[in-house]
N, C-alpha and C positions, 0 to 999 in steps of 0.2 A: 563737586568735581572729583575724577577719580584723577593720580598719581600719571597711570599708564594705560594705552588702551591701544586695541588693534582694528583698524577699520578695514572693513571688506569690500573691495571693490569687485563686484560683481560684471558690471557690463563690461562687452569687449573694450578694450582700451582703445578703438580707431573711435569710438563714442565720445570717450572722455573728458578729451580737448575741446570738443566744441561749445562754444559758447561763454557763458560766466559758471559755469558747472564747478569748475575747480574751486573759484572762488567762493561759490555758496558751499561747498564738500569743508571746502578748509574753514569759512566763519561759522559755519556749527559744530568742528572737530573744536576749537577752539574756544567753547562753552562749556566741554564737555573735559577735555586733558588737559594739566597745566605742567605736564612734566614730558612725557616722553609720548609720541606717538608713533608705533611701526603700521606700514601701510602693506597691504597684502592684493596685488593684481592677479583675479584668477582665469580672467578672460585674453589671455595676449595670444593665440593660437594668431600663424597667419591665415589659417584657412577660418573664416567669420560665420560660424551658425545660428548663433541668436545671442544678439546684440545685449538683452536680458539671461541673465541665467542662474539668480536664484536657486530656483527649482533642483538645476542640476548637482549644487552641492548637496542632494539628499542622495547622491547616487555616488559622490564622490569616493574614488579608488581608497581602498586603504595603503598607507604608507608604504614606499617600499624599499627594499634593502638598497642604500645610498651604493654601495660597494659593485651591484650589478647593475644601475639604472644610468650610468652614464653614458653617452656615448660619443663618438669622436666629434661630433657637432651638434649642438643643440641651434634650435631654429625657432623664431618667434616672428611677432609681427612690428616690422620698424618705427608704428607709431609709440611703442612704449617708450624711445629716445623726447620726443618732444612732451610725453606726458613726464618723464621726470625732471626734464628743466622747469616744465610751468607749476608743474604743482610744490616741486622745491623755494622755488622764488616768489610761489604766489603766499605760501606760508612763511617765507623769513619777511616779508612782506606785511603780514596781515599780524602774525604771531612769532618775534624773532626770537624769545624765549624758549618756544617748545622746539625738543630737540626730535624730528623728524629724520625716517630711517625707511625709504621703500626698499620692501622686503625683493632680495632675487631670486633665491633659491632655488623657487620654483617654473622660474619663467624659463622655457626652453619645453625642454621632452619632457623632464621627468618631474614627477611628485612624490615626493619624502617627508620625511620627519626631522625638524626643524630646529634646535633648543635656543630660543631667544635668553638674551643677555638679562633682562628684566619681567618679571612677572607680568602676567595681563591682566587687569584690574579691570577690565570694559571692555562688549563689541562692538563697536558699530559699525554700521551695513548702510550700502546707497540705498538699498532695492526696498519698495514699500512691502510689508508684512501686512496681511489683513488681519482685520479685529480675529475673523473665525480662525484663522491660522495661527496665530501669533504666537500661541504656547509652542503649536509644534514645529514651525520655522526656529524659534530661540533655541530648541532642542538641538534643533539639526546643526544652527550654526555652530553650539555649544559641544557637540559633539564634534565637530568640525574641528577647530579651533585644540581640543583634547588631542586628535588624531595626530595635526600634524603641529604641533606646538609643543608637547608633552606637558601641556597644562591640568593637573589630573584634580584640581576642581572647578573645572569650568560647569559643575553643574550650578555653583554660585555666580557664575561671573553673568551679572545683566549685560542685554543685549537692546540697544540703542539706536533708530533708524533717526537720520536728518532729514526733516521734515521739508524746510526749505529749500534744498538740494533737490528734493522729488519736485517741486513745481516747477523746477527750472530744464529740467532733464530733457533730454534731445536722444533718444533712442536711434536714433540714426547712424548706422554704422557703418561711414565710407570704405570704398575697398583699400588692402590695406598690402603691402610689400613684404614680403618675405627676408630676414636677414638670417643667416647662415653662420654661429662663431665661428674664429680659430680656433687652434688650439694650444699656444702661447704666445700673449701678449707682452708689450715690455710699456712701460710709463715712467714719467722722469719728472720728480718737485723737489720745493722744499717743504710744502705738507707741514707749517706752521702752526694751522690752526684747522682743523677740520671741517671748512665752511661751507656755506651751499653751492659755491660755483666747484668744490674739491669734490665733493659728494657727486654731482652729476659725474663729474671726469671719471672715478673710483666706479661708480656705478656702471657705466656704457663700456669702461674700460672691462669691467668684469663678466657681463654679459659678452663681450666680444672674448673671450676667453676661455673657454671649453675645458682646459685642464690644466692651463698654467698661470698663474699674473706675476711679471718681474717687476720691483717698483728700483727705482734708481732714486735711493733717498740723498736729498747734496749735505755735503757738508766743508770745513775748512775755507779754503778760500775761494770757495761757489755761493758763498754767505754773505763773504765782504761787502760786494758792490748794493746788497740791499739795506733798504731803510729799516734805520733801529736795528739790523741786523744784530745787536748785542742781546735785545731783549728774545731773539729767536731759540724755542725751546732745544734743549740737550738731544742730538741724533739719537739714544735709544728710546726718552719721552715721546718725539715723534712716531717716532718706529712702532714704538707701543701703542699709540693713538689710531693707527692707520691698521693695524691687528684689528684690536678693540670693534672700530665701527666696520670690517671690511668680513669677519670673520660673525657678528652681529647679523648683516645683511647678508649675507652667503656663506655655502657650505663650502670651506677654505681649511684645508693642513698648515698651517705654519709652519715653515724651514725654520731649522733652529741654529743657533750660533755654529753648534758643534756639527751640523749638517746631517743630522738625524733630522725622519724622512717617515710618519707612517699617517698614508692616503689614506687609506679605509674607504677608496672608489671618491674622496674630496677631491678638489682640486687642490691646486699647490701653490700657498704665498708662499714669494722670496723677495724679499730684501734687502738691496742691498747699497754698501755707500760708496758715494761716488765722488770724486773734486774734481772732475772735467766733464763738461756739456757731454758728453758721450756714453762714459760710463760703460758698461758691461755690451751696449746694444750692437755693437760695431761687432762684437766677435764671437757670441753666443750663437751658436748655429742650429741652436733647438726654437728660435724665434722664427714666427711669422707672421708679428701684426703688432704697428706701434698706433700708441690712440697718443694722440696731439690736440690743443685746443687751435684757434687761428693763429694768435698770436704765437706759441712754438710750433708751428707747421713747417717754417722753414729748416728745424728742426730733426723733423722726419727726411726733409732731403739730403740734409747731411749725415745724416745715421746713414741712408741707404750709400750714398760715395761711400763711405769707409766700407760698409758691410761688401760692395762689390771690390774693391783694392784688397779686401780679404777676401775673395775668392766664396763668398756666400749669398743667401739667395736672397732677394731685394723683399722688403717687408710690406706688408698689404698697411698703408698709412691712411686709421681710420678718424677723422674729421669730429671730432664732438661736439654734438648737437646741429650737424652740417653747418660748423661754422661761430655758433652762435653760446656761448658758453652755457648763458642761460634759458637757452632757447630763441625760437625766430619768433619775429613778429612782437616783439616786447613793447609793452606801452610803456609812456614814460616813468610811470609811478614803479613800473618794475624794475627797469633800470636804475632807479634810484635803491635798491636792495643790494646790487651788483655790487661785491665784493673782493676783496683780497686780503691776504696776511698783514700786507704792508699798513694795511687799512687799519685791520684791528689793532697789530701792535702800537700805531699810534695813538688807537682810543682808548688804549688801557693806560696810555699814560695818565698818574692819577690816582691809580688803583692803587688797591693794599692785594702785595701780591704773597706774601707770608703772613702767617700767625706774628702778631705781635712780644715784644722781652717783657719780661720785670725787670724795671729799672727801681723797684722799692728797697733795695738791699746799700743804694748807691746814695739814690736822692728822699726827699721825704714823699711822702703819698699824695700831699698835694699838688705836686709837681708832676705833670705829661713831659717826659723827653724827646725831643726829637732831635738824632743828629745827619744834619746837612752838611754833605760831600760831595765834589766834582772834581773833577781834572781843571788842570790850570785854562783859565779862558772858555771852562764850560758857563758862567753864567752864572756863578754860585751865589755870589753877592746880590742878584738884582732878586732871585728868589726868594734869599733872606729879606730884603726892603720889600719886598710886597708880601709875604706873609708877617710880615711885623705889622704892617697897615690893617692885618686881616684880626690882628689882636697878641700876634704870639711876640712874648721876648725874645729877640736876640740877643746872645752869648758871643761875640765873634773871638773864636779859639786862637785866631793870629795872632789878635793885636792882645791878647793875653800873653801870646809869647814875646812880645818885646816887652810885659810888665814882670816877665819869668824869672831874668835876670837882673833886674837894677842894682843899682850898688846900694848895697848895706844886707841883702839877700842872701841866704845859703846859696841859693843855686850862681848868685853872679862870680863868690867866692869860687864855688867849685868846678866852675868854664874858666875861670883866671886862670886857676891851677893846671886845668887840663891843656887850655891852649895859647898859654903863655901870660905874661903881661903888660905883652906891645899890643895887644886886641883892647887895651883899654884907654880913649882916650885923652884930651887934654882938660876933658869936660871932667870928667871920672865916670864918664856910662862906656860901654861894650861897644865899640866902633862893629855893627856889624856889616859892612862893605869889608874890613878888617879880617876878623872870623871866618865873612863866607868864603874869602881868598887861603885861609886857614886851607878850612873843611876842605875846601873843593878843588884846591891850585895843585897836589901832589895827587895825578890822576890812582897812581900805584896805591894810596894810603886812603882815597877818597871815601871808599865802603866803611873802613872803620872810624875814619873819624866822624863822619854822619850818625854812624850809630851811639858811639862816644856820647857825641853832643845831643841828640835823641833821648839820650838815658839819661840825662840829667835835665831836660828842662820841661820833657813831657809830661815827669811826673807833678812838678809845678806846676804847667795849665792845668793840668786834672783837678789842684786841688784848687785852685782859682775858682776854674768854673764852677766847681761843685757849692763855693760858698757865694758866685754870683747867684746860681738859682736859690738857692736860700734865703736869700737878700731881693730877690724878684719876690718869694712867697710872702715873706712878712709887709712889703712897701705894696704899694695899689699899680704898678706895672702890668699893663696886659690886659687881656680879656679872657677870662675864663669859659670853657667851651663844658658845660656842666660844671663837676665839684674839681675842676681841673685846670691847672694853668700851664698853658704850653709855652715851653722854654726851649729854645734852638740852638743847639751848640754849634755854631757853623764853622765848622774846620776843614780844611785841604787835607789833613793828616788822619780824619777820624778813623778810620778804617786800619793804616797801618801802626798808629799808637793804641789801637786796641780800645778805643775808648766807646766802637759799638755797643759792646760789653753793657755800658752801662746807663743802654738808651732805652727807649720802650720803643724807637722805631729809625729806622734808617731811611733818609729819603737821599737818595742820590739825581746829582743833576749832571745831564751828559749832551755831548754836541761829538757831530764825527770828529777826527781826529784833521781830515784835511780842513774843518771851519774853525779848530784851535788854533791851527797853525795860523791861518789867515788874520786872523781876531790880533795872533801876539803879534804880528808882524806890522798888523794897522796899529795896536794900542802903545804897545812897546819900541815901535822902530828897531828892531832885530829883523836878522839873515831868516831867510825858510831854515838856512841848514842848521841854524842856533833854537832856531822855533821847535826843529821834527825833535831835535835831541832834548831837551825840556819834555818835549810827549812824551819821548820814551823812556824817559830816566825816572816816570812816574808807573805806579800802579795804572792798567788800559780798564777804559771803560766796562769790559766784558767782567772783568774780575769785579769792579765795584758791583755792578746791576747782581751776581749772583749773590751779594749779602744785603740786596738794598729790600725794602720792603715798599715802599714808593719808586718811582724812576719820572722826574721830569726832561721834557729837553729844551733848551730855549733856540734851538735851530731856526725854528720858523721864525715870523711875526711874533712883536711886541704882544698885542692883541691876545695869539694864539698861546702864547707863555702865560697869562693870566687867565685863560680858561682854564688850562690845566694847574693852574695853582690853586685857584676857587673850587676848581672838581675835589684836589685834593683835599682841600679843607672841610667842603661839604661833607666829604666824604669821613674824614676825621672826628669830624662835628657827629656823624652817626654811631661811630665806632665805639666813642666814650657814652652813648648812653647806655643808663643803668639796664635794661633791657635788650641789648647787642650783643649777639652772639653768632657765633662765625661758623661759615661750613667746612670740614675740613677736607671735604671731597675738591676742593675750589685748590688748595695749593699742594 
C-alpha cells in the first residue's frame, strides 16, 4: 500500500453519482492508500461533452499563470455539490481513517499549477487503460500529474486503474445546472475538529467563492453552551487547522494577523474571531454570499435583518448540499457516519492526549503513576473504585491529609504553632471543623492562611504517598499491566500542590459546572449560592483538561462512565508495552 495517492476522476461528475459507483471508487481506493488520499475532478464543465475523457488529458493545457487566470466568477456544473457529500461520507464510512481531501482548485474556469501539502506516492484513475495503451496512457497521466502538481518525479510514480469501479460504471451523463460563484463569501463555526460534514461546508463554501472566503471562527462564551466544551481546541490551533486543509484543497492567501495581504491572482482567507452569533457578517459590505447548513439557515436570516438596519446589501444565502449536510438521499448506513465535533470530543474521552512524564526521578521503575483530579462532585472517587477493580492501587491523597497532621508529627506541631492551640481538641487530634473556621472565617486573611496551611501539610502527603507506592511495590497489591504496577494518587489538589510533577500521567475527571452544583446540592444539602462559590473558589475545569493527559467525564450514565474508564485502561494496557511508541504528529 502506498502512504498517499491521487485519484483521477475522469468522467463528468453528473456520471459520478449514479449508482454504487462511489462506493466501488472508494472500496478499491481503500486497498490501495492507507494514509492520505486527494481526489482530483477533471470533468465538472456545465456544458457536458463526453461523459469519458481520458483521452482528453493528452491534450491537456499547460499550467497557467494563477495571477491572470482568475476571473470575477468562476462557473461549474452543480452536480459536483452532491458528488462531495456522497463520496465524503461514503469514505468516512467505508474507510474513516484515511484522511480524504477533494482537490478545488481547479474546478471553475481555470487550470493552474497546484502544490499539494504531501507528496503523491500513486495514481489512480477510473477510466480503463488498455493493455496496447497502458505504457502511454501512464505517461500521459504522469505527465499530467508533474504539470499541475509540481511533482517532478512522477516519472516513478505507478499509475493504478480500479478494476471493480470499471464494471460498475454508468457513463451516462444527465444534464447538468450551471452554478455561477460570488465573489465573497462569509461562514460561521466552531471548526473543532476538521470532519466530514466540516469539509463539505469548507468545500461548497469555497467554490461558492471566487475571490474572497470570511470564516467567523467562535470563541469565549460562543463555546460555553457546548458539550466538553473544555476539551475544545485553542482559537489559533483551530484557525491553523482550517488554513492547513482549506489552503491543501485550494488556491487561498492567508490574511495574516498583522493584515499583510499578497494574492498573487489567490483568492483571500480571512479569519476571524468572533463571540456573538453574528460576528463581522452584519457589517462587512465587501460580502455577497453566506453558505449555511439547515440547521444555521435561520441564521442567514438574521445576518441579512442586521445587514439591512445597516444600510447594506442583503446576501445571496447559499443552502449546503440543498439542505442535506451530507448530502440527499442518504441511506441509513450513511447516516450512521454523520458527524460532529460534539461527537468526537466525547469519543476521545479515554484518550492519551499528550506525550507521557517520567515519574523515575520520584518513584521507583517499577511503579506506573497515575494522578487522578476533578473538581469537587466531578466523580473522582467512583473513577478511582473502578479502576482499582481494573487492578490499579489507589493512593487516596485526602485521607493522607488527615494522617498529615496527627499528634506526635512534625507537621501537627507545626499547624499548632501556626494556628493556634484552640484548633486542638479535647481528644488531642486537630479539630478540623476548628482549623477550617481558622483558615477560612477571616474573608480579608483567607488567601494566606490556605496557603500557610498548604505549605506545611502538602509536603507531608507527598512523602506519605510516595512511601505508600513503595509499600504497594514490595506487598502483592494490584495487577500489573506488563513489568508495571499502576498506582493512582487520587487527589483534589494534584495539580495545584504540584504533584503532576511527579506522575507519568494525568487523568482528570470533569462534569459541567451546572451538574457540580446540582450533585453538592443533592449530596451535601447546601444553597446553589454555597454550591456555585465551592466552583469557583476552585481551579475550572478548562485549566485542569489543558495539563491532563486523559480526560474522563462521568456526566452521562453509570454504563457510559465504565466504557470510558475500560477504553482508558485498554488504552493504558497498550501504552506500556515494550514495543509502543507514539506519534508525535497526534499531540
Amino acid at each position: 500500500m502506498h502512504r498517499t495517492g491521487l485519484l483521477i476522476l475522469t468522467n463528468h461528475v453528473s456520471s459520478l453519482c449514479n449508482g454504487d459507483y462511489i462506493k466501488h471508487i472508494v472500496a478499491g481506493v481503500k486497498r490501495i492508500i492507507k494514509s492520505t488520499l486527494y481526489v482530483h475532478l477533471e470533468n465538472t464543465s456545465p456544458v457536458i461533452k463526453d461523459a469519458r475523457c481520458l483521452a482528453s488529458l493528452e491534450n491537456f493545457q499547460s499550467p497557467v499563470d494563477v495571477s491572470s487566470s482568475r476571473s470575477e466568477h468562476a462557473t461549474f456544473s452543480k452536480d459536483v455539490f452532491p458528488f462531495l457529500s456522497k463520496f465524503y461520507s461514503e469514505a468516512a464510512m467505508q474507510c474513516s481513517n484515511l484522511d480524504v481531501n477533494i482537490l478545488l482548485h481547479n474546478i471553475g474556469n481555470c487550470k493552474h499549477e497546484h502544490k499539494l501539502s504531501r507528496p503523491i506516492q500513486c495514481i489512480i484513475v477510473d477510466s480503463a487503460l488498455k493493455p496496447e495503451d497502458k505504457e502511454n496512457s501512464s505517461q500521459i497521466l504522469q505527465r499530467f500529474v508533474m504539470s499541475r502538481y509540481q511533482q517532478y518525479n512522477y516519472q516513478t510514480i505507478p499509475v493504478v486503474t480500479i478494476s471493480d469501479a470499471l464494471n460498475m460504471q454508468d457513463d451516462t451523463a444527465t444534464k447538468t445546472t450551471p452554478v455561477t460563484s460570488k465573489g465573497s463569501v462569509v461562514i460561521g463555526g466552531t471548526f473543532d475538529h476538521v470532519h466530514i460534514g466540516h469539509k463539505v461546508l469548507l468545500s461548497e463554501a469555497t467554490l461558492m467563492a471566487n475571490r474572497r472566503l470570511l470564516i467567523g471562527l467562535t470563541d469565549g462564551k460562543m463555546l460555553e453552551r457546548k458539550t466538553l466544551h473544555e476539551l475544545i481546541k485553542p482559537w489559533s490551533l483551530r484557525k491553523k487547522q482550517l488554513e492547513n486543509f482549506l489552503c491543501d484543497v485550494a488556491d487561498y492567501s492567508v490574511k495574516t494577523d498583522s493584515g499583510n495581504i499578497n494574492l498573487n491572482g489567490k483568492k483571500l482567507l480571512e479569519i476571524a474571531r468572533i463571540t456573538d452569533p453574528i460576528g463581522p457578517s452584519s457589517t462587512d459590505p465587501d460580502l455577497q454570499c453566506i453558505a449555511v447548513s439547515k440547521e444555521t439557515e435561520k441564521g442567514g436570516e438574521i445576518v441579512n435583518k442586521a445587514r439591512l438596519e445597516n444600510g447594506l446589501n442583503l446576501l445571496h444565502v447559499h443552502l449546503i448540499g440543498e439542505g442535506h449536510l451530507l448530502g440527499e438521499n442518504q441511506t441509513s448506513a450513511i447516516n450512521e457516519v454523520k458527524t460532529s465535533s460534539s461527537t468526537l470530543r466525547y469519543n476521545s474521552l479515554g484518550d492519551l492526549r499528550k506525550i507521557p512524564n517520567s515519574s523515575e526521578a520520584t518513584f521507583p521503575s517499577e511503579a506506573y503513576v497515575i494522578g487522578l483530579t476533578g473538581g469537587i462532585a466531578s466523580g473522582k472517587s467512583s473513577i478511582a473504585k473502578r479502576m482499582e477493580k481494573l487492578g490499579a492501587v489507589i493512593i487516596d491523597c485526602d485521607k493522607l491529609g488527615h494522617k498529615a497532621y496527627k499528634p506526635g508529627t512534625k507537621t501537627f506541631s507545626k499547624v499548632v504553632e501556626r494556628f493556634g492551640s484552640d484548633i486542638v481538641a479535647a481528644s488531642g487530634i486537630i479539630d478540623r471543623q476548628v482549623l477550617s473556621q481558622k483558615v477560612f472565617g477571616n474573608a480579608q486573611e483567607k488567601s494566606k492562611n490556605l496557603q500557610d496551611l498548604n505549605s506545611l501539610v502538602w509536603p507531608e502527603i507527598k512523602r506519605l504517598a510516595t512511601i505508600q507506592v513503595e509499600e504497594a511495590i514490595k506487598g502483592s497489591e494490584g495487577r500489573k499491566l506488563g513489568t508495571k504496577l499502576i498506582c493512582v494518587l487520587d487527589a483534589a489538589v494534584l495539580l495545584e500542590a504540584g504533584w503532576d510533577a511527579m506522575t507519568n500521567e494525568v487523568w482528570v475527571c470533569t462534569v459541567p459546572p451546572s451538574e457540580a452544583i446540582k450533585r453538592i446540592q443533592e449530596r451535601d444539602g447546601r444553597s446553589q449560592e454555597d454550591a456555585e462559590m465551592r466552583i469557583q473558589a476552585q481551579m475550572n475545569n478548562k485549566e485542569r483538561v489543558a495539563r491532563a493527559h486523559v480526560v474522563l467525564s462521568t456526566f452521562w450514565s453509570p454504563d457510559a462512565t465504565q466504557l470510558q474508564v475500560e477504553k482508558a485502561w485498554k488504552r493504558l494496557e497498550e501504552r506500556l508495552q515494550p514495543d509502543w511508541s507514539y506519534d508525535s504528529s497526534l499531540f
